[in-house]
C-alpha positions in Angstrom: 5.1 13.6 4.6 8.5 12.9 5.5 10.2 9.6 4.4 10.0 7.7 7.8 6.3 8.3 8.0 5.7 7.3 4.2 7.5 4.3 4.8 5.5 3.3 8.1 2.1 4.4 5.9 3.0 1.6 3.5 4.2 -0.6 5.9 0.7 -0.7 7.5 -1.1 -0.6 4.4 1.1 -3.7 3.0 0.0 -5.8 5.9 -3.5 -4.8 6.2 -4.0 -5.2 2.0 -2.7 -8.5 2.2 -4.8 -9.3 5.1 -8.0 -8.4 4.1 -7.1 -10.0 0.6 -6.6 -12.7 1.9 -9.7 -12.7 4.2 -11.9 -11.8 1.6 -10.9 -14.5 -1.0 -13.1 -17.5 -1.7 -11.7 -20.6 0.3 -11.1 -23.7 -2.3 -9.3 -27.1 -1.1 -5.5 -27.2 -2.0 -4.5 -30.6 -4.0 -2.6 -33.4 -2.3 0.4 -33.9 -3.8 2.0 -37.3 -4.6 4.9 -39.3 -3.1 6.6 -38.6 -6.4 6.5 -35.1 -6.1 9.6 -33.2 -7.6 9.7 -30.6 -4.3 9.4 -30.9 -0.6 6.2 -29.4 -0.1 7.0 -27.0 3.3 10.3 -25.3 1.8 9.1 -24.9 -1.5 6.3 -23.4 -0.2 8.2 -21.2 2.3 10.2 -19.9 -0.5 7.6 -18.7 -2.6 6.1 -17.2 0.3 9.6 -14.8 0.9 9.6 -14.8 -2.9 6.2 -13.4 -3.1 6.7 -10.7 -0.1 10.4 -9.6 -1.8 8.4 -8.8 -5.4 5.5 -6.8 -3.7 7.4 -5.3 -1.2 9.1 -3.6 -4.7 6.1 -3.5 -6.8 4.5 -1.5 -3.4 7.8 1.2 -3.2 7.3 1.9 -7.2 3.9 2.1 -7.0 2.8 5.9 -5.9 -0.7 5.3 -5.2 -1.7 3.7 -2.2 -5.0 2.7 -3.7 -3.1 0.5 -5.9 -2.1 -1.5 -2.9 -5.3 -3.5 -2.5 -5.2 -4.6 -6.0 -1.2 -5.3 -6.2 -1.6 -7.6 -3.1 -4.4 -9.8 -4.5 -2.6 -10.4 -7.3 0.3 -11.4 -5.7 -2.1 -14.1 -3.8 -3.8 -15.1 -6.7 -0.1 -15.4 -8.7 1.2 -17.5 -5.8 -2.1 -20.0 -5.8 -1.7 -20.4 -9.4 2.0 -20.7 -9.1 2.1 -23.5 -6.3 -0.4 -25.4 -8.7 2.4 -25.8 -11.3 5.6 -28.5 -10.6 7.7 -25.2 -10.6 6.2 -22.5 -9.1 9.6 -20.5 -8.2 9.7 -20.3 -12.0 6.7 -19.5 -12.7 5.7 -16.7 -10.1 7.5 -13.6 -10.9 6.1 -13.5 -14.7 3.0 -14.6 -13.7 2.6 -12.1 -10.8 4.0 -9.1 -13.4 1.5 -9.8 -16.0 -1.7 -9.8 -13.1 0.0 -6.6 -11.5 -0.1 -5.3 -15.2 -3.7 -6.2 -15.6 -4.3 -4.9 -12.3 -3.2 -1.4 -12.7 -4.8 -1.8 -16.5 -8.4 -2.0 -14.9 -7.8 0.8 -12.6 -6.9 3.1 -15.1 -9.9 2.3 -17.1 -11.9 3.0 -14.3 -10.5 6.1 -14.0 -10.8 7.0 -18.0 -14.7 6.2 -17.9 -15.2 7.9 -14.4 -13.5 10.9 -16.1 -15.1 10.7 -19.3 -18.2 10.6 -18.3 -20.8 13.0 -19.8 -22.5 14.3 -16.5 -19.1 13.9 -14.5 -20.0 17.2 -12.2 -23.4 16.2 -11.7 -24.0 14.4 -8.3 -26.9 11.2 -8.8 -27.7 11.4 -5.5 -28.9 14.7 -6.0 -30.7 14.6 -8.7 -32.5 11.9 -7.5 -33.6 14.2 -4.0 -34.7 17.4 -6.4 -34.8 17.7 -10.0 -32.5 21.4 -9.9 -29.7 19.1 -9.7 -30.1 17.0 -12.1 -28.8 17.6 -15.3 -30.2 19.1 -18.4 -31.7 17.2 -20.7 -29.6 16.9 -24.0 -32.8 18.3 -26.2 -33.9 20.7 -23.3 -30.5 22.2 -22.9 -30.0 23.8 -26.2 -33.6 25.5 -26.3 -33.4 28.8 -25.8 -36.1 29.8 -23.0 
């Protein structure tokens, strides 16, 4: 894939990740803040929002699968909500949004351990469960000699 195309591939899959993240995430009601608050709501919020797209926008170009994408986008989201809750959240974002990228990419690596670790990995369930020829042997059954 050439370098023009790659780039439009993550392009798309930058907006549609962040869409459907944000889609799919549970609705809760955003806090009024007071009349002494120490930042006008709209730019501040504005900010983190450029902020937030500047960080993943990297994180997404260092990041060679696209599968990660999904996962990288929520938690920017979920860094930002947590963020904006806090009297500073310009300060607080880009740690905050490392460490749940971190854990992010943590969980999908462990995924990918068990899934490869497992002890029947080339045996398909579905099979198994339409004709016993495909399932596997059974651990005592296996080392009988017939």
């Amino acid at each position: 894939m050439n370098t023009e195309l790659r780039i439009q591939y993550r392009e798309r899959m930058f907006v549609r990740a962040c869409t459907e993240t944000l889609s799919s995430l549970p609705q809760q009601p955003k806090q009024f803040l007071t009349a002494s608050s120490p930042r006008p709501a709209h730019q501040a919020h504005t900010q983190l929002h450029a902020v937030k797209r500047q960080l993943l926008r990297e994180m997404l170009d260092e990041t060679p699968e696209a599968r990660l994408f999904k996962p990288l986008c929520a938690a920017a989201n979920q860094a930002a909500d947590l963020a904006w809750a806090t009297p500073y959240p310009m300060l607080v974002f880009p740690g905050l949004f490392e460490d749940l990228a971190q854990t992010a990419r943590n969980h999908l690596w462990k995924l990918d351990h068990r899934e490869r670790n497992r002890p029947d990995a080339d045996a398909d369930p579905d099979m198994a469960r339409l004709h016993p020829v495909f399932a596997p042997p059974h651990p005592i059954l296996a080392d009988a000699v017939v």
